[in-house]
C-alpha positions in Angstrom: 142.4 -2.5 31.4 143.9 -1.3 34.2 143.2 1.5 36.4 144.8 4.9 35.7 146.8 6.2 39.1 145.6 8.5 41.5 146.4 12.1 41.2 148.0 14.0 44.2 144.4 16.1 44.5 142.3 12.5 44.4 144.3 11.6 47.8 143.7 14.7 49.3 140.0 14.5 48.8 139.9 10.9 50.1 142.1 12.0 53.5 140.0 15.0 53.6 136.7 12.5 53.1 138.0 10.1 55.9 138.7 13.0 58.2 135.0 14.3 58.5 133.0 13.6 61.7 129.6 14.2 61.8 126.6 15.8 59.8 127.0 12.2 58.2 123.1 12.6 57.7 123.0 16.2 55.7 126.2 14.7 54.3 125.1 11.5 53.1 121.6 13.6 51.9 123.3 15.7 49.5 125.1 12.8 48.0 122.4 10.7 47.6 120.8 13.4 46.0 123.4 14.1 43.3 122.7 10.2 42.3 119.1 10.8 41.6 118.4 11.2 37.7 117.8 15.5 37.3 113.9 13.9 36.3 113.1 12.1 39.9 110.8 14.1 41.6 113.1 13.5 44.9 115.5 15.6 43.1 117.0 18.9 44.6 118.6 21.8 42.8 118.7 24.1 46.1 119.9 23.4 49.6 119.4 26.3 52.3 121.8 25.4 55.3 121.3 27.5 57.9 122.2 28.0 62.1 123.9 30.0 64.4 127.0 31.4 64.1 129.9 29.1 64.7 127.8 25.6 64.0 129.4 24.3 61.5 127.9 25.4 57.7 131.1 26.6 56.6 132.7 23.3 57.0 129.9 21.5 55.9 129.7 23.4 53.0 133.2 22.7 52.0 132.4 18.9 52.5 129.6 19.2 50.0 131.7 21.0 47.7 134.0 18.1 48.2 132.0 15.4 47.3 130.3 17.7 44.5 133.8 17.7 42.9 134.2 14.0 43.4 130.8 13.5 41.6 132.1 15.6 38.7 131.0 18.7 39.0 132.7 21.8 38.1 132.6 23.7 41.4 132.5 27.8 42.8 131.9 29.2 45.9 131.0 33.3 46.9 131.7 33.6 50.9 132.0 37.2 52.9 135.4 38.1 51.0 133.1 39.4 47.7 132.0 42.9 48.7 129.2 43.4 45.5 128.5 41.1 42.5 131.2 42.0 40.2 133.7 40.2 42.8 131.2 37.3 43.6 131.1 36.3 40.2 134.7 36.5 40.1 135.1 34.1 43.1 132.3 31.8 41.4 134.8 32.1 37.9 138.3 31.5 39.7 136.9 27.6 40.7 135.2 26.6 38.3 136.9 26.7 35.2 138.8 28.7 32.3 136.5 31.2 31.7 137.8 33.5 29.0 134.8 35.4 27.7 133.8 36.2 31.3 137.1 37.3 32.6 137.4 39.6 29.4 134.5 41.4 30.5 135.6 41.9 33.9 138.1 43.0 32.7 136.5 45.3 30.3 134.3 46.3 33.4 137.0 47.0 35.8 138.9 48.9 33.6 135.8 51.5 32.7 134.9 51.6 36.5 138.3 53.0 36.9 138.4 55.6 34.1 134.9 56.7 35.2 136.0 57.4 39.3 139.2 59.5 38.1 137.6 61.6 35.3 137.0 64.9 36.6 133.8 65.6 34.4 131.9 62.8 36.0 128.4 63.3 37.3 128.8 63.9 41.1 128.2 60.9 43.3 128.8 58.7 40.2 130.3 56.1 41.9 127.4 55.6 44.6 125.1 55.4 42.0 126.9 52.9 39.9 127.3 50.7 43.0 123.0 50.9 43.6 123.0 49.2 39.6 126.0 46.8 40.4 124.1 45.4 43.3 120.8 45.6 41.2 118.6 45.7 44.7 115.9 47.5 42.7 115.1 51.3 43.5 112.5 50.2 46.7 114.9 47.4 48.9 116.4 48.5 51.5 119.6 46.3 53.1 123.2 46.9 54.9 126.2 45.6 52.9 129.2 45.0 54.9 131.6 47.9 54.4 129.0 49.4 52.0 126.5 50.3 54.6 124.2 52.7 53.5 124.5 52.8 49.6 121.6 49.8 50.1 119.2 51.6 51.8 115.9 52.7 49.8 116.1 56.2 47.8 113.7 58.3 46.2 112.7 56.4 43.1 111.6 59.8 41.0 115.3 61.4 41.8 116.9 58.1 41.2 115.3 58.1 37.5 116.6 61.2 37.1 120.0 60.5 38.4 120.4 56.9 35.9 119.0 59.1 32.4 122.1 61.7 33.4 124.2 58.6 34.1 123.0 56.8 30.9 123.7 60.0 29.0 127.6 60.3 30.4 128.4 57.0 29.7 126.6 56.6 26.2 128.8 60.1 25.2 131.9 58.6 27.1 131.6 54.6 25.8 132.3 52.8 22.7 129.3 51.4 22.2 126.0 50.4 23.6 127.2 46.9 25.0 130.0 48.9 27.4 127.2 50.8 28.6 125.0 48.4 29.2 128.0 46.7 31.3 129.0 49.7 33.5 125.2 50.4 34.3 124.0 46.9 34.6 127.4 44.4 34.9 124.7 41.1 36.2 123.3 41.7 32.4 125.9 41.2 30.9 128.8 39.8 33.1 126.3 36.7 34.1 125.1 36.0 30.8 129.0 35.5 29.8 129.9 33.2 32.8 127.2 30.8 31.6 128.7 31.1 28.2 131.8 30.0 29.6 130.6 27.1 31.9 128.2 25.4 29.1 131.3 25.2 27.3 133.0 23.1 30.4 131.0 20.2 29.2 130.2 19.3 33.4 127.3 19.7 36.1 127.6 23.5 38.1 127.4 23.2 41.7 127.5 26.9 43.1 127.9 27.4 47.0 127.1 30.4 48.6 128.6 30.9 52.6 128.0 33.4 55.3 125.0 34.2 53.1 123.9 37.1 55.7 126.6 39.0 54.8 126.0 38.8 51.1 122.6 38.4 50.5 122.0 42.0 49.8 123.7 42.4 46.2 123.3 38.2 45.7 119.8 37.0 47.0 117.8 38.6 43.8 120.4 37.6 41.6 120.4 34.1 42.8 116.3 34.1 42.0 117.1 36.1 38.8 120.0 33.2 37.9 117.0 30.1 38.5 114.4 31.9 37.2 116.6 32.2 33.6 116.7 35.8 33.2 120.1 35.5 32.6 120.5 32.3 30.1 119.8 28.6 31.0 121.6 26.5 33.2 122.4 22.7 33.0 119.9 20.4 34.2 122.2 19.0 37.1 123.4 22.1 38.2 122.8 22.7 42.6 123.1 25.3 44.8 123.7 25.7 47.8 123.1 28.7 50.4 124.8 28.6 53.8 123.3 31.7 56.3 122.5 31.9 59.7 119.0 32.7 58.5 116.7 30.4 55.9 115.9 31.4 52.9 113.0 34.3 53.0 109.8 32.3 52.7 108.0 34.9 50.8 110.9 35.7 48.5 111.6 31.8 47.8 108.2 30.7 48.2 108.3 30.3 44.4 111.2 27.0 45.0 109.5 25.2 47.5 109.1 22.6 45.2 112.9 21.7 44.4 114.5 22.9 47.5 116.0 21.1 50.9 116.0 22.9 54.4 119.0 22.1 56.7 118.5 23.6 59.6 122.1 22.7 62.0 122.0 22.0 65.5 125.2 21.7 68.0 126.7 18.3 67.7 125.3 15.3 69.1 127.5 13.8 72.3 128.3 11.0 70.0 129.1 13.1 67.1 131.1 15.6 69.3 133.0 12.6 71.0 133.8 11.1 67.6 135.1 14.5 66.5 137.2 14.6 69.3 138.7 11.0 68.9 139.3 11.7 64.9 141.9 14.1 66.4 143.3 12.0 69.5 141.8 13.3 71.8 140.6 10.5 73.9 141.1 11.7 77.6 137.8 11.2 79.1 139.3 14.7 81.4 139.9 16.3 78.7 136.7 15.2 76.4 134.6 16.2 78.9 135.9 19.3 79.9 135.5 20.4 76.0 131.8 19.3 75.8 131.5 21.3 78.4 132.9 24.5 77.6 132.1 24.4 74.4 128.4 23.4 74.6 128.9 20.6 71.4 129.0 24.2 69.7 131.2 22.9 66.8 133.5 25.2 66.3 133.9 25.3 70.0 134.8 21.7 70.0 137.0 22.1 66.8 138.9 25.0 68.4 139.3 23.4 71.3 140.6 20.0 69.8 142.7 22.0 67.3 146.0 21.5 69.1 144.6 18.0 69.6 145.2 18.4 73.1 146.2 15.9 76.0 145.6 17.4 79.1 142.9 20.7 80.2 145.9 23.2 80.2 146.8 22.5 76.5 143.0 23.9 75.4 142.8 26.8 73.5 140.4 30.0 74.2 136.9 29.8 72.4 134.4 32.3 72.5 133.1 33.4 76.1 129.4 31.6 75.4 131.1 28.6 76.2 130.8 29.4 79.7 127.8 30.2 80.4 126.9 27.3 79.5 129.1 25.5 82.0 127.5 27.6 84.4 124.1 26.5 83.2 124.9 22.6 83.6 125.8 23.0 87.1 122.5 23.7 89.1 123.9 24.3 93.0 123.8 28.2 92.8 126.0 28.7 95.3 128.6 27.2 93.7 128.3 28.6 90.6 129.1 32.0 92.1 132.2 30.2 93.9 133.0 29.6 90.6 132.4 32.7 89.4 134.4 35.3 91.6 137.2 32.3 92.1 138.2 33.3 88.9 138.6 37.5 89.7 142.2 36.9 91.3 144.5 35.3 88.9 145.7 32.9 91.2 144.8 32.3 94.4 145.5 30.6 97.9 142.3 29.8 100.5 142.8 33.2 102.1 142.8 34.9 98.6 139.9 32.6 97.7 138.0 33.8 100.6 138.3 38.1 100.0 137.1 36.8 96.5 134.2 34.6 97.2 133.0 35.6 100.7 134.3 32.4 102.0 135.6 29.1 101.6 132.7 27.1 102.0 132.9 25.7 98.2 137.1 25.7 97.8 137.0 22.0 98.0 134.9 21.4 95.5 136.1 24.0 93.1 139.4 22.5 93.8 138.4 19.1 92.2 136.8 21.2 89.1 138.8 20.4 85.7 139.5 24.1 84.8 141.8 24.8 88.4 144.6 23.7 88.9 147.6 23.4 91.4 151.0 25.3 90.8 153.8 26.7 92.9 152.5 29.9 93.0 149.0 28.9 94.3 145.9 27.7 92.5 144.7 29.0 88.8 141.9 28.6 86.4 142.6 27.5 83.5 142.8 30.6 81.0 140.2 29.4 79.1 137.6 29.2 81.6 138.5 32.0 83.2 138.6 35.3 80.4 135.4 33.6 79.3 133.9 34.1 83.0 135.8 37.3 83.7 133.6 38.7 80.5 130.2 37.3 81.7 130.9 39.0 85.5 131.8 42.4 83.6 128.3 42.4 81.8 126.2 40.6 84.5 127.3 42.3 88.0 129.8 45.4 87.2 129.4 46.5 90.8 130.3 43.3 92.4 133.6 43.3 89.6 134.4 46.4 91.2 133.9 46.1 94.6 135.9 42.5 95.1 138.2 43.6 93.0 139.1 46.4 95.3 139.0 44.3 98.5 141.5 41.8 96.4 143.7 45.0 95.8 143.9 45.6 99.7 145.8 43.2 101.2 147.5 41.6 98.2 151.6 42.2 96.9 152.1 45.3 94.9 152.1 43.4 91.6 148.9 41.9 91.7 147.7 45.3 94.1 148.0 47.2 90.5 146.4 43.9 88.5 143.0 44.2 90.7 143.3 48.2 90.8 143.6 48.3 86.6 140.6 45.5 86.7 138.5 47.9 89.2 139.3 51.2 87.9 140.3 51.0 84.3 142.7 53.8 82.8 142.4 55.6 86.1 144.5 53.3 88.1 146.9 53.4 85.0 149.3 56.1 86.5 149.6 53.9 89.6 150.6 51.1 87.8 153.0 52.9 86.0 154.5 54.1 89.3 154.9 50.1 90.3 156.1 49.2 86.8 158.8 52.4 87.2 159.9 51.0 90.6 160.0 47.4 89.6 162.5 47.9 87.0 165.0 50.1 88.9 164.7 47.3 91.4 165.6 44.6 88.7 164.7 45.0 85.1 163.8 41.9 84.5 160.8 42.5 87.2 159.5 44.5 84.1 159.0 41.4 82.0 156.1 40.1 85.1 154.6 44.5 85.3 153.9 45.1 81.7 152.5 41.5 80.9 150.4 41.8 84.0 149.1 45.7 82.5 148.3 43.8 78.9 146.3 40.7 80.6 144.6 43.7 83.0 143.6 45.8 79.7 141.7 42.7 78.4 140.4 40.9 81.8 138.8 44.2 82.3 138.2 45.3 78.7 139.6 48.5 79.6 140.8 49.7 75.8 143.6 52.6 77.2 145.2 50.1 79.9 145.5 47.3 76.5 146.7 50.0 74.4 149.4 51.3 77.3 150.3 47.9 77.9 150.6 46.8 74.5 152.6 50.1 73.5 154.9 48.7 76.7 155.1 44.5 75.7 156.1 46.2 72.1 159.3 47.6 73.5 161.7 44.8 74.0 165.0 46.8 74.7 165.1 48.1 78.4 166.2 51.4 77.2 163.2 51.8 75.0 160.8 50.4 77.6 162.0 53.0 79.9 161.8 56.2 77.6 158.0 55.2 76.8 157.9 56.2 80.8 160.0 59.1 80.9 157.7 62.4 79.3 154.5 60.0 80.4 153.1 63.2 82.1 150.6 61.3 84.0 153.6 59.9 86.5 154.1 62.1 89.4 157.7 64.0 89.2 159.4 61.4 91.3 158.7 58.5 89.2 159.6 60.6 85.9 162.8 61.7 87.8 163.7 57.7 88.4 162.7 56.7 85.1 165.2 59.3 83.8 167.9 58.0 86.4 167.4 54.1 85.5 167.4 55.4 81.4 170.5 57.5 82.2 172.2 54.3 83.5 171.3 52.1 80.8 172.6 55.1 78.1 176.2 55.5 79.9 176.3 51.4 80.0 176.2 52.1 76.3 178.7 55.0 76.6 176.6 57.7 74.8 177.3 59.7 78.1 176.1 63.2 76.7 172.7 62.1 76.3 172.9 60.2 79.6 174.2 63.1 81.7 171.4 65.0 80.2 168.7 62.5 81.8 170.7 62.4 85.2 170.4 66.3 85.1 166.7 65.8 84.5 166.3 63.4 87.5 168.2 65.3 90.0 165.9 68.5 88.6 162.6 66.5 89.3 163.8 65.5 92.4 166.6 67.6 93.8 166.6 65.6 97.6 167.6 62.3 96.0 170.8 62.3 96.4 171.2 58.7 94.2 170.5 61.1 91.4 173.3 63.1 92.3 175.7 60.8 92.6 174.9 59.2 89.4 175.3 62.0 87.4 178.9 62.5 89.5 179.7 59.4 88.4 178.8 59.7 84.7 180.8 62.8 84.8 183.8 60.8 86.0 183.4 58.5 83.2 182.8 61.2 80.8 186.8 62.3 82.1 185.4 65.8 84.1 186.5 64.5 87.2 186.8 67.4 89.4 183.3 68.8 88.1 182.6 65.0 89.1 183.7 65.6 92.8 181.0 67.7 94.2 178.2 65.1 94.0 180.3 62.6 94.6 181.4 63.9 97.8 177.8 64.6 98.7 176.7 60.7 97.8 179.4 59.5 100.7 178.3 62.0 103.0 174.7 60.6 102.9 175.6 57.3 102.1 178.3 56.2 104.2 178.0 52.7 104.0 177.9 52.1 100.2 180.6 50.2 99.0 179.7 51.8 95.5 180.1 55.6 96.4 183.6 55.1 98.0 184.7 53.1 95.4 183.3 55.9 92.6 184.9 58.5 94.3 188.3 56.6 95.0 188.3 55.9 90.9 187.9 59.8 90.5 190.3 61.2 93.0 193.1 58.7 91.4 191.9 60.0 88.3 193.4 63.5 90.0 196.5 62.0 91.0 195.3 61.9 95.1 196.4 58.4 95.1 196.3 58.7 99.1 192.7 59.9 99.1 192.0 57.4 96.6 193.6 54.3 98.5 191.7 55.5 101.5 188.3 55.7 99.5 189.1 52.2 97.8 190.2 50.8 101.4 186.8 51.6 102.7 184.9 50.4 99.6 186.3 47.0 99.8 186.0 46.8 103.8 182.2 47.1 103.0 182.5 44.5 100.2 185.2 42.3 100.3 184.0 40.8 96.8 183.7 43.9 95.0 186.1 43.0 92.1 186.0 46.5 90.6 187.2 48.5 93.7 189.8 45.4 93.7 191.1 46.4 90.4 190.9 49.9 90.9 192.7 50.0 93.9 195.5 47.3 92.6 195.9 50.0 89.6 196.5 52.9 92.1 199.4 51.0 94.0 200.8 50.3 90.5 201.0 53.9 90.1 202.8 54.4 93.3 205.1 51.5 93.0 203.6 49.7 95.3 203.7 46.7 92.8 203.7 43.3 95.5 200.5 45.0 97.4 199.1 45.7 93.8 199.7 42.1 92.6 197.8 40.7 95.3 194.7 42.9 95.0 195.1 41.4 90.8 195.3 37.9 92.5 192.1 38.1 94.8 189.9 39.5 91.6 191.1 37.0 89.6 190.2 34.4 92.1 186.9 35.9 92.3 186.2 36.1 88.9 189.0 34.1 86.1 187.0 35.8 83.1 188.4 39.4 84.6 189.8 40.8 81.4 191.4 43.8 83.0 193.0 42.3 86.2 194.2 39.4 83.7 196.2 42.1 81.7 197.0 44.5 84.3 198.9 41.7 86.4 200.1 40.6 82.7 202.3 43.9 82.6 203.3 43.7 86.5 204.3 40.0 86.2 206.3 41.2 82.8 207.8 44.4 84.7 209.0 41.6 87.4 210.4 39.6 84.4 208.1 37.1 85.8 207.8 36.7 81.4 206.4 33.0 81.5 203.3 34.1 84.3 203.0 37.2 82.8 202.4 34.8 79.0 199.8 32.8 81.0 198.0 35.8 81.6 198.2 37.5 78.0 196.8 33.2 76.6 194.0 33.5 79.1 192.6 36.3 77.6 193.0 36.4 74.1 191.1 32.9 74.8 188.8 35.0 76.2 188.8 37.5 73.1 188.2 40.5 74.8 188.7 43.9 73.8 192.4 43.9 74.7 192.9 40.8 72.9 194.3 42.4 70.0 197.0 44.5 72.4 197.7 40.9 74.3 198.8 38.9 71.1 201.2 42.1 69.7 202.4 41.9 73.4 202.8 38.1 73.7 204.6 38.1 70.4 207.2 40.7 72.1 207.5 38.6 74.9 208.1 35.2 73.1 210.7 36.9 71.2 213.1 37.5 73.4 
């Protein structure tokens, strides 16, 4: 007879089987245990795993789960996600089966809780009280439930008497019967009793796996005793559990199951096992290997996070929790250059001069130089990121003054973005303002500077773990658009008037590049009111009135922008635009004349002045000034159609049809107007 085929699920569970490294010896324990006969005396029915956070019980625990299901057995699992028992028998229901006569009660049950917490004529603290039965801790044991907190702890057992006949009462006047009592006040009586119901009829072994048992221990551990002990109906003879903590089981509470019960305590990974690990996922560069036993201390979910990009090279490892470190620092035992190592890592990159403020000297450069975690890039050397939050966290706790202090000296000498970096790392949300100030400046310098500031404010708020800087820089990284960057600055009263003033100039800008020019005036008028000297101000807001059409109220400031700024090509060349605007075409010309002197490439005062000897027929002088910003740039729309309706006034009809192709291939805004114009001209 042949064999029936695989199922899709079968092949996952092999793969998944084939992909395990290590624990092979608890692994290959539990399996050999599911082989004994339920009557061998080698037999267990209850496996505590236990160890430090992040060792590995989790996924070990899903590999015994694994080969539980391989083996037959119908299968549940209760981690930190179930909050009392209600929930972690409905975890335990959802894998292993159909469960009809359970889920009908929890059903039942749910649906009562929720009529009880909205009726108005309940008891008063009705719902604390029926949370003390749902976890059934008994009216003397005291315990923390995650997001519960203090409904565990122990209460007055008199008062609670009293409190559970009133309750008893409510609910027996409220209820249909005795049964939906007994399953609002007690749900493990009855709920439990049902689930078994419900399983016995699956025909198949129970394995039942309980993770991050610390967390859930306080409304599971005396059920779990209650459940073995039959209080609650029988199990089948094969049925295993298995409790995963970072504690073992509580010798005087499960001093009783001695007798049919497995320890397995976890330990970091062997070299061999953590090697093996690494290999299963390629990564095979001894570098690389080495520099995640390292860091990672064999810690394996160190090693696993780590290897989870399956990385090549040190700069592809990801960040694991700061313990890793220490241990690094641990393994090496020269003193000296473990704090080389240590403040190295304060600047975030660093030549030997930089190297030196940090450390005190550069006696152990060379050496830290050959480390795995530095590296060399154009911009000077770097620790890895990994290596280096992880250390920047152990300096905060171990030597806060020392954090300070070289920070400080780092800030002294070095360029103003990384000045504000060690400043924020030193002083927190106090030297906030002053980064502002730089992040203000940077971006009316270039806005793209803005992309290196508020990056460099985020990475400060967490090097230092200084909450407000995060939360500011954050608030900042979360405003892509320039224009809302720049308005999270502009009312940020914590800026001195002067940078307020030029955060409301460079927002002004952005807002008349978009042609809302009311709302843009209005921040001009605000900068030049913060700062009535800076005459930029004022011939900004001149110039946004020119736009705007008010060109003689524009005049004033522009006038006073060439008087203090003589040699700006840009305020002649705004002031020429606004006085041909007014019809003083000579004025203009002479404005435009000394604009371009200043900057012979300045296409715009090339255009504008071509178009003010249009207007006073000066068409050959205009034609050239079209020609020369063409040249300079063949993508200018307007010279292309302003020399398109010279060349056509010329009869020059087959240039002046070049002109009109070029841009509607460019399919600007006047490409609409070009083809209604080169129609007319073809058609003649």
């Amino acid at each position: 007879m042949s064999e029936r085929p695989l199922t899709l699920q079968e092949l996952i569970r092999r793969r998944q089987a084939g992909e395990f490294v290590g624990r092979e010896r608890q692994l290959a324990l539990f399996e050999e245990n599911l082989r004994l006969p339920v009557d061998d005396p080698r037999r267990r029915f209850l496996f505590s795993v236990h160890g430090a956070a992040g060792i590995g019980k989790s996924f070990l625990v899903r590999q015994f789960r694994r080969v539980a299901t391989d083996h037959g057995f119908a299968t549940g699992q209760v981690d930190e996600a179930a909050y009392d028992l209600p929930s972690a028998l409905e975890a335990l229901a959802a894998g292993l089966g159909p469960c009809k006569e359970f889920t009908k009660r929890l059903t039942a049950y749910r649906q009562h809780r929720q009529n009880l917490d909205a009726d108005p004529t309940a008891p008063e603290g009705l719902s604390s009280l029926l949370t003390r039965g749902t976890v059934k801790i008994g009216l003397g044991v005291a315990g923390e439930v995650p997001g519960l907190g203090a409904i565990t702890k122990p209460i007055d057992a008199k008062a609670a008497a009293e409190e559970i006949d009133k309750l008893r009462v409510f609910l027996t006047r409220k209820l249909r019967n005795h049964i939906d009592v007994q399953l609002v006040m007690s749900p493990a009586d009855v709920l439990t009793p049902a689930l078994l119901r419900d399983l016995t009829s699956l025909r198949k072994p129970l394995a039942l796996f309980f993770d991050t048992y610390e967390r859930t221990s306080p409304f599971l551990d005396q059920w779990l005793r209650d459940l073995l002990a039959g209080e609650h109906g029988t199990l089948p003879p094969e049925a295993v559990l298995v409790v995963a903590g970072q504690h073992p089981l509580d010798l005087n509470r499960w001093g009783d199951y001695l007798g049919i019960r497995t320890d397995l305590p976890l330990d970091v990974f062997t070299d061999a096992e953590a090697r093996s690990f690494l290999a299963s996922r390629n990564v095979t560069d001894e570098r690389v290997v080495e520099v995640i036993l390292s860091l990672s201390g064999k810690l394996p979910v160190l090693v696993a996070m780590l290897a989870e990009a399956r990385p090549a090279e040190v700069s592809e490892v990801g960040d694991p929790s700061g313990s890793a470190v220490e241990r690094f620092l641990k393994w090496e035992p020269d003193p000296a250059r473990r704090t080389a190592a240590l403040y190295g890592a304060l600047p975030r990159r660093f030549s030997s001069e930089v190297f030196a403020v940090a450390a005190g000297s550069t006696d152990h450069l060379s050496w830290l130089l050959q480390q795995p975690f530095v590296t060399e890039q154009a911009d000077g050397y770097r620790y890895h990121d990994v290596v280096r939050s992880q250390i920047l966290r152990v300096l905060r706790r171990r030597e806060p003054g020392e954090w300070r202090k070289r920070h400080l000296a780092l800030a002294a000498d070095a360029p103003d973005l990384e000045k504000a970096y060690h400043r924020l790392c030193a002083n927190g949300a106090a030297a906030l303002p002053e980064a502002l100030v730089g992040l203000v400046e940077a971006f009316a310098v270039r806005r793209s500077l803005s992309q290196q500031w508020v990056p460099m404010i985020v990475q400060a708020g967490r090097d230092a773990d200084a909450p407000e800087v995060l939360r500011r820089g954050t608030e900042l990284a979360e405003a892509v658009p320039y224009l809302d960057l720049i308005s999270l600055l502009v009312d940020d009263r914590s800026l001195p008037a002067a940078t307020r003033a030029l955060a409301h100039s460079e927002r002004g800008i952005l807002r008349r590049a978009d042609r809302h020019f009311d709302i843009a005036l209005a921040d001009l008028e605000a900068a030049v009111d913060l700062a009535p000297g800076v005459v930029t101000y004022i011939g900004e807001r001149g110039e946004t009135l020119r736009r705007m059409g008010r060109h003689a109220e524009a005049m004033p400031d522009l006038d006073r922008l060439v008087a203090a700024k003589p040699d700006d090509a840009w305020a002649w060349g705004c002031r020429g635009a606004a006085l041909q605007a007014l019809e003083r075409f000579e004025e203009a010309l002479g404005d435009l004349d000394q604009a371009i002197e200043l900057r012979p490439t300045y296409i715009w005062a090339l255009g504008t002045r071509a178009e003010t000897l249009r207007r006073v027929d000066r068409l050959p002088e205009a034609l050239a000034d079209f020609d020369r910003a063409i040249d300079l740039d063949p993508h200018y729309l307007y010279g292309l159609v302003n020399r398109a309706v010279i060349l056509f006034t010329a009869g020059e009809r087959d240039r002046a049809a070049d002109d009109l192709a070029r841009v509607i291939e460019i399919d600007g805004e006047d490409g609409d107007w070009a083809r209604r114009l080169l129609d007319a001209i073809r058609d003649r």
